[in-house]
C-alpha positions in Angstrom: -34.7 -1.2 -29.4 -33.6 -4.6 -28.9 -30.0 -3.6 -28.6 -30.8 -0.6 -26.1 -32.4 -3.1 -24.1 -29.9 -5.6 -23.5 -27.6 -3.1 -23.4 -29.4 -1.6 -19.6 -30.0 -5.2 -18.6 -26.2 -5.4 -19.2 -25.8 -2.7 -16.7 -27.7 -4.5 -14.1 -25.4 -7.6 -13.9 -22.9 -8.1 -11.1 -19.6 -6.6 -11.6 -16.4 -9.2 -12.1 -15.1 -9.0 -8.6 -11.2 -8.1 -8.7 -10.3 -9.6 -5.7 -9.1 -13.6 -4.9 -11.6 -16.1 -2.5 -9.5 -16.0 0.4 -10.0 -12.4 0.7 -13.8 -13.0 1.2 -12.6 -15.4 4.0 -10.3 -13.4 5.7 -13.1 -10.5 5.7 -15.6 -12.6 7.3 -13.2 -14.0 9.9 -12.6 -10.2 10.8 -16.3 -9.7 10.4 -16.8 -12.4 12.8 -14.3 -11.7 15.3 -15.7 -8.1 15.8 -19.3 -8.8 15.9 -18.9 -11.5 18.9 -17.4 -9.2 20.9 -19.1 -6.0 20.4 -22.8 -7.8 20.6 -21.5 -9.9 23.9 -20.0 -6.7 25.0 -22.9 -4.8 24.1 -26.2 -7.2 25.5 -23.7 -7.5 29.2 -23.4 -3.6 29.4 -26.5 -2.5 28.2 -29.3 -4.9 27.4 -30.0 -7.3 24.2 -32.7 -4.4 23.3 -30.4 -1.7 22.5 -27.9 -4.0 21.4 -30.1 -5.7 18.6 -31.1 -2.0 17.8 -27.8 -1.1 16.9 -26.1 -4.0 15.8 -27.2 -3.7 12.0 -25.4 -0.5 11.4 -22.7 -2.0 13.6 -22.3 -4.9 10.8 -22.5 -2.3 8.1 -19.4 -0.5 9.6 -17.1 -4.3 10.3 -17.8 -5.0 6.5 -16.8 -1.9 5.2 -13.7 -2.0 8.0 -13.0 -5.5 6.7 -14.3 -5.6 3.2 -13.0 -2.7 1.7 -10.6 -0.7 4.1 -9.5 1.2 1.9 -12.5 3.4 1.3 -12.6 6.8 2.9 -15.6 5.7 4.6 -13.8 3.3 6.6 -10.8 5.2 8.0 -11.2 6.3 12.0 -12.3 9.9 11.5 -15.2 8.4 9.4 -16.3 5.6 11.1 -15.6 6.9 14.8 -16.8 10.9 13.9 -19.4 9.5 11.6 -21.3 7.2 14.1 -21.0 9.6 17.0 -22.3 12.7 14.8 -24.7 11.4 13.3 -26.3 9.6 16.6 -26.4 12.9 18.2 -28.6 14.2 15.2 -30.5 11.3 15.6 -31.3 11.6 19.4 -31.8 15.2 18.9 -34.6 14.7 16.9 -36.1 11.6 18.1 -36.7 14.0 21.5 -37.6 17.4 19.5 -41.3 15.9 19.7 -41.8 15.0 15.6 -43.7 12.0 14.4 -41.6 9.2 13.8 -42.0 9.0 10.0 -40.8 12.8 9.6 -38.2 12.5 12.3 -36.7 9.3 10.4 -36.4 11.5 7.0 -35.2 14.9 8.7 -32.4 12.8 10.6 -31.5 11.0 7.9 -30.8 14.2 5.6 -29.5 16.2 8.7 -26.5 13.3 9.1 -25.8 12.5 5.6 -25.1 16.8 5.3 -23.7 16.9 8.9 -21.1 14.2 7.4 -20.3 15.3 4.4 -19.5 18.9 5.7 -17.0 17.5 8.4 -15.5 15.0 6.2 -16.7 11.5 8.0 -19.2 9.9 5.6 -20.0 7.0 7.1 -23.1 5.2 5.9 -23.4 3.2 8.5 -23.6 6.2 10.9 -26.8 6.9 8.6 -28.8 4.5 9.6 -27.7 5.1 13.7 -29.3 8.0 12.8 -32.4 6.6 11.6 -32.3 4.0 14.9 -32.2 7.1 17.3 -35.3 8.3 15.9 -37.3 5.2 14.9 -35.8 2.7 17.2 -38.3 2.4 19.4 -38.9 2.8 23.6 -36.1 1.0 24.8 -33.8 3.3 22.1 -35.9 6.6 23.1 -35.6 5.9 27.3 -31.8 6.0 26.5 -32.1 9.5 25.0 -28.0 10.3 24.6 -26.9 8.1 27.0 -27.7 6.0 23.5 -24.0 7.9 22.7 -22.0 5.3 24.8 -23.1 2.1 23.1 -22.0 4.1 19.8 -18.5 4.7 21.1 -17.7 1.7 22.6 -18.7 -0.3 19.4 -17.2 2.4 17.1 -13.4 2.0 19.4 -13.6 -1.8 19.5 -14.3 -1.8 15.8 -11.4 0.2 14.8 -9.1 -1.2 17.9 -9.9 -4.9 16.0 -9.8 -3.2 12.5 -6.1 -1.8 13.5 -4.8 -5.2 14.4 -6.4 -7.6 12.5 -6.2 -5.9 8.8 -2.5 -5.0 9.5 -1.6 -8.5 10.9 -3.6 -10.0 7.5 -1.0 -7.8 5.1 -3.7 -4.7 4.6 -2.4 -1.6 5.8 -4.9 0.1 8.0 -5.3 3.2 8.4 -4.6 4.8 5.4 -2.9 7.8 5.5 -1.4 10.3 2.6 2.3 10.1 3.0 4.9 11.7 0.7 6.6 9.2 -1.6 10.1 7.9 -0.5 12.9 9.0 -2.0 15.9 6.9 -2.3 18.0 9.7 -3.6 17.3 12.5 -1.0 16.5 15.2 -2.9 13.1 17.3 -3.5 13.2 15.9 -7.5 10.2 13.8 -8.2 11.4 10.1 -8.5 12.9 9.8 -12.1 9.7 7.1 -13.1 8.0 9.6 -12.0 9.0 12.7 -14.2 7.3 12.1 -17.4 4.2 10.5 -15.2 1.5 12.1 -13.9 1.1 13.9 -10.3 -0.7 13.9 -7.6 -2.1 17.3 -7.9 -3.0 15.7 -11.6 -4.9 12.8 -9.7 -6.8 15.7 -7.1 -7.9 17.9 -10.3 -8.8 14.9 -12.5 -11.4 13.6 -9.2 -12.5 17.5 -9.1 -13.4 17.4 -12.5 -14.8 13.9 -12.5 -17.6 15.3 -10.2 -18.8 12.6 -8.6 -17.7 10.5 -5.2 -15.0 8.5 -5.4 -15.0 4.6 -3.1 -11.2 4.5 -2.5 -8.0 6.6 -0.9 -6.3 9.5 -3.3 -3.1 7.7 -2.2 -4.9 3.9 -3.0 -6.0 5.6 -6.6 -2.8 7.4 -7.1 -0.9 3.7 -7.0 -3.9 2.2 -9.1 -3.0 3.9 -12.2 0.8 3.8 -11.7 0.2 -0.4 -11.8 -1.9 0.4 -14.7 0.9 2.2 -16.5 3.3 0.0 -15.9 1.2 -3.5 -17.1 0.3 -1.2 -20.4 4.0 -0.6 -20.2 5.0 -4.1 -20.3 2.2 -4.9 -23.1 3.8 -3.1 -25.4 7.6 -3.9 -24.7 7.1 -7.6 -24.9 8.3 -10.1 -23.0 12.5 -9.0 -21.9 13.0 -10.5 -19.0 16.1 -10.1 -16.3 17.8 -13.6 -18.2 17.6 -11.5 -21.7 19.8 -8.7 -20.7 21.7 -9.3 -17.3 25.1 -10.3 -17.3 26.5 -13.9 -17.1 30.3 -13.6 -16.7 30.3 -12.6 -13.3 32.8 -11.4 -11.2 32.0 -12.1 -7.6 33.8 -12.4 -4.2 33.2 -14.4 -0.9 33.0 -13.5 2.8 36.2 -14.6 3.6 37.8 -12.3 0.5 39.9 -9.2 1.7 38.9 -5.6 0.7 42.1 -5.5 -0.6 41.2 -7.9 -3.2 38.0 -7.2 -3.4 39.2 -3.7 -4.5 41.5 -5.2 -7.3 38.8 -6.6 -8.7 36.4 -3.3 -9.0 39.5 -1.5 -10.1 40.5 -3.7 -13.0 37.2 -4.8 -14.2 36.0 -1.1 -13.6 33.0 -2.4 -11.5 31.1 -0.2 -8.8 29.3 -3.3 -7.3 30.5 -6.9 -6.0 28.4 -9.8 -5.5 29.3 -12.0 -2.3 28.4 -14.9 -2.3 28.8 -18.3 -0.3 32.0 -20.5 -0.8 31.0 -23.8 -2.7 27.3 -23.0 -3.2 27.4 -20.0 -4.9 23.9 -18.9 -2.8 24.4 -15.1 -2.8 24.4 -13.6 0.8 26.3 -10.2 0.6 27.1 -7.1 -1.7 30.1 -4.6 -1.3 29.9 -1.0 -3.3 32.6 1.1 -4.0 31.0 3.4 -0.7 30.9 0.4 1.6 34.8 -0.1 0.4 36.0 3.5 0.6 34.3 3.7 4.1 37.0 1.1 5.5 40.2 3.4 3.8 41.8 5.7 6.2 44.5 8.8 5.7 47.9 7.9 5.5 48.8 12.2 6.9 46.9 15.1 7.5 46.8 16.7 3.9 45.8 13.7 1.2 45.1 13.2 -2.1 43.3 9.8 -2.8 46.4 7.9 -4.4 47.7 8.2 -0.6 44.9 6.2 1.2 45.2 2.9 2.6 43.6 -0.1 3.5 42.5 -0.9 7.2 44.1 -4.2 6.1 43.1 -7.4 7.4 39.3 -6.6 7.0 37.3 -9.4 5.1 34.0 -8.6 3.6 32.1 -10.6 5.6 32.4 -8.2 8.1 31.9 -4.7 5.8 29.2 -6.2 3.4 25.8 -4.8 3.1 23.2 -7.9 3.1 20.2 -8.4 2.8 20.6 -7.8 -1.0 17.9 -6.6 -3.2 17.9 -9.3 -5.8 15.2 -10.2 -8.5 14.4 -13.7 -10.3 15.6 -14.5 -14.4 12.0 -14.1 -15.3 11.5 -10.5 -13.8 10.4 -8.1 -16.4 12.8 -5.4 -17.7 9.7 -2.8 -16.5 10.1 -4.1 -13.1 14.0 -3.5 -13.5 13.9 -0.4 -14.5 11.6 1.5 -11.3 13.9 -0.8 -9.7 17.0 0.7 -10.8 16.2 4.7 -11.1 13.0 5.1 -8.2 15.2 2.7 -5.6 18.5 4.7 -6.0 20.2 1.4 -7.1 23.0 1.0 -9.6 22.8 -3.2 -10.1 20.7 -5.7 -9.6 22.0 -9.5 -8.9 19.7 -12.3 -10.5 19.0 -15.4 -9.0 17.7 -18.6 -9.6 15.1 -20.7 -7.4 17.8 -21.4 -5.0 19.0 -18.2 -4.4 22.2 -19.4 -6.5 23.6 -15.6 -8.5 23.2 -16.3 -12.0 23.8 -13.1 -13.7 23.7 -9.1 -12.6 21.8 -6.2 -14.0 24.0 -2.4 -14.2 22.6 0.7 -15.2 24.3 0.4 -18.4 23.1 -3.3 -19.4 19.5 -1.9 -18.6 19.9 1.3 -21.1 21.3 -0.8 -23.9 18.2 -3.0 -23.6 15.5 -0.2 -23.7 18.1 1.4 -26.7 17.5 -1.9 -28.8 13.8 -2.6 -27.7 13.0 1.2 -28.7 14.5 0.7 -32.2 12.6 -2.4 -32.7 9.5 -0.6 -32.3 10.7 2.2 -35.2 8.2 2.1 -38.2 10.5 0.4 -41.0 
C-alpha cells in the first residue's frame, strides 16, 4: 500500500524539462514582444475593456507560439482557424438568449468539437469561446464585431511568431515535406531502408489512440535521433581520428588539373583535398566529375583515351568549396548518414583550425563497421 502510494505521488511531480535555460528566455522575450503590441494595439483600436477580456487567451496562444511551436496547436491553421471558429460559436450563443452558466458549457463543448472536426485545436480559441459568452456587457455590445479584435491579434501573433522563431533558429511553420534526396532517385535514403517509415510513424499514432503534442514530421526525426544515440551506445566510442586516413594526398589552388589528375590516376583516388599553400587550412575539393567537366573532345567520334585537357586551368578556379568536413572526434554513426543519406563518397577531417588532418572514403568507413561488427560476435 505504501509502495502504490508513492508510486501516484511519483506521478504527480514535475517532469525533467528537456530543454536548455535560454530557451525559457528566448520564449519570454517572444512572449513579451507580442503581448506589448497586441494589448497597445488592441486598448487604441478598441477599448481596454475588450482588450483585457481577451488578452488571457491571447497569452495562452504567444506561449504555445513561443513555448512550444512545434505543437500542432500552434501552427496558423490552428491558431488563426481555431480563434476565429471558435469566437463565432461563442458569440452565437452568448446572443441565442441562454443563461450565462449554460451558455459558457454549451460553447465550450460546441468549439472544442467544431475544432477538432476541422483540424484547428486550438485551446486557447476555447476559452475565446467561453469570453464571448461570459465576458460580460462590454463583450456582449460587441456581438461579432468581437470577430475583428480576434483576427487582428490572431495575424500579429503569427506575423511575430513567423519572424521571431525563424530569426531565433526554430523553424516556423511546420510543414510535412518529403525527405531530400541527395541521390535523385525515388529509393528511400539507404539509412533509411532497414528503418522505420513514415506510414509506420502515422499507424503506430493511430494505434496509440490518444493525442499526440508534437508535428508527425517533429516525431518522425525524434525517434531517428533516438536510433542513432542507441546506435552509438552500442558501437562504442570510434571516432573520425580511429579510422580516417592520415597519409594524405592533397593539392593547392594554384595546382593544374593536369596534375591534379595524375594524382587521382595513380593513387586511384576519386576525391582531392585543396587546401591552402603553407597553412594547410583546407578551402577546396575537386572530384573526378568536377575534373572530367573541364575535358573536351579532341574529334567528333571519341573514345575517352582521346580527351584532353582545357590546359592551363588551376583548381582554384574549378574546385567545389565550401566543403563538407567533420572534426577527429565525430562519431563513426555520424559518418556513416553522412556518407550514404548525403550522396557523399569522402569526408576530410579537420582539426580546431580548420587544418586537414586525415580523410574518410567509403571504403575506410566499411572496413571499420567490418571490424567493429566482429568485435561484437559472441566468442
Amino acid at each position: 500500500m505504501h509502495e502504490h502510494f508513492l508510486d501516484w505521488f511519483r506521478i504527480l511531480a514535475p517532469a525533467q524539462p528537456n530543454f536548455h535555460p535560454r530557451e525559457w528566455l528566448r520564449a519570454a522575450i517572444g512572449v513579451g514582444i507580442v503581448m506589448s503590441l497586441t494589448v497597445s494595439l488592441g486598448v487604441w483600436l478598441f477599448g481596454a475593456l475588450v482588450t483585457l477580456h481577451i488578452v488571457g487567451p491571447t497569452c495562452a496562444s504567444a506561449v504555445l507560439l513561443f513555448a512550444t511551436s512545434s505543437s500542432p496547436f500552434a501552427q496558423p491553421w490552428s491558431v488563426l482557424a481555431g480563434n476565429m471558429f471558435a469566437t463565432l460559436i461563442g458569440v452565437s450563443v452568448g446572443l441565442s438568449g441562454l443563461d450565462t452558466p449554460p451558455a459558457t458549457v454549451l460553447a465550450a463543448g460546441l468549439a472544442l468539437v467544431c475544432l477538432l472536426t476541422l483540424r484547428c485545436l486550438h485551446p486557447p480559441g476555447c476559452a475565446l469561446a467561453v469570453v464571448a459568452v461570459s465576458g460580460g456587457a462590454s463583450v456582449a455590445d460587441m456581438g461579432y464585431r468581437l470577430l475583428w479584435p480576434v483576427a487582428i491579434n490572431s495575424l500579429l501573433l503569427l506575423a511575430i511568431a513567423l519572424i521571431y522563431n525563424n530569426l531565433t533558429g526554430h523553424v516556423y511553420p511546420k510543414s510535412r515535406r518529403p525527405r531530400e534526396n541527395s541521390h535523385n532517385t525515388r529509393d528511400p535514403l539507404p539509412g533509411d531502408r532497414m528503418s522505420f517509415t513514415r506510414d509506420d510513424v502515422d499507424q503506430a499514432l493511430k494505434e496509440f489512440g490518444e493525442y499526440v503534442d508534437v508535428t508527425n514530421d517533429d516525431l518522425e526525426q525524434l525517434i531517428r535521433q533516438t536510433e542513432k544515440y542507441a546506435l552509438r551506445r552500442s558501437m562504442g566510442e570510434i571516432s573520425a581520428a580511429d579510422i580516417m586516413s592520415r597519409d594524405l594526398r592533397y593539392a593547392t589552388p594554384g595546382t593544374f588539373i593536369e596534375q591534379a589528375w595524375q594524382i587521382l590516376k595513380e593513387h586511384r583516388l576519386r576525391s582531392l583535398p585543396v587546401v591552402e599553400e603553407g597553412g594547410g587550412k583546407l578551402v577546396g575539393i575537386i572530384t573526378l566529375v568536377d575534373l572530367l567537366k573541364q575535358f573536351q573532345p579532341s574529334q567528333a567520334r571519341v573514345n575517352f583515351g582521346q580527351l584532353k585537357y582545357l590546359r592551363g586551368t588551376k583548381l582554384r578556379s574549378i574546385m567545389s568549396m565550401p566543403v563538407v568536413a567533420v572534426s577527429q572526434d565525430a562519431h563513426m554513426v555520424d559518418l556513416v548518414f553522412m556518407l550514404s543519406d548525403r550522396g557523399l563518397h569522402c569526408l576530410p577531417v579537420v582539426d580546431q583550425q580548420e587544418r586537414l588532418v586525415g580523410m574518410i572514403t567509403q571504403t575506410d568507413l566499411i572496413a571499420a563497421l567490418y571490424h567493429n561488427w566482429l568485435k561484437q560476435l559472441p566468442g
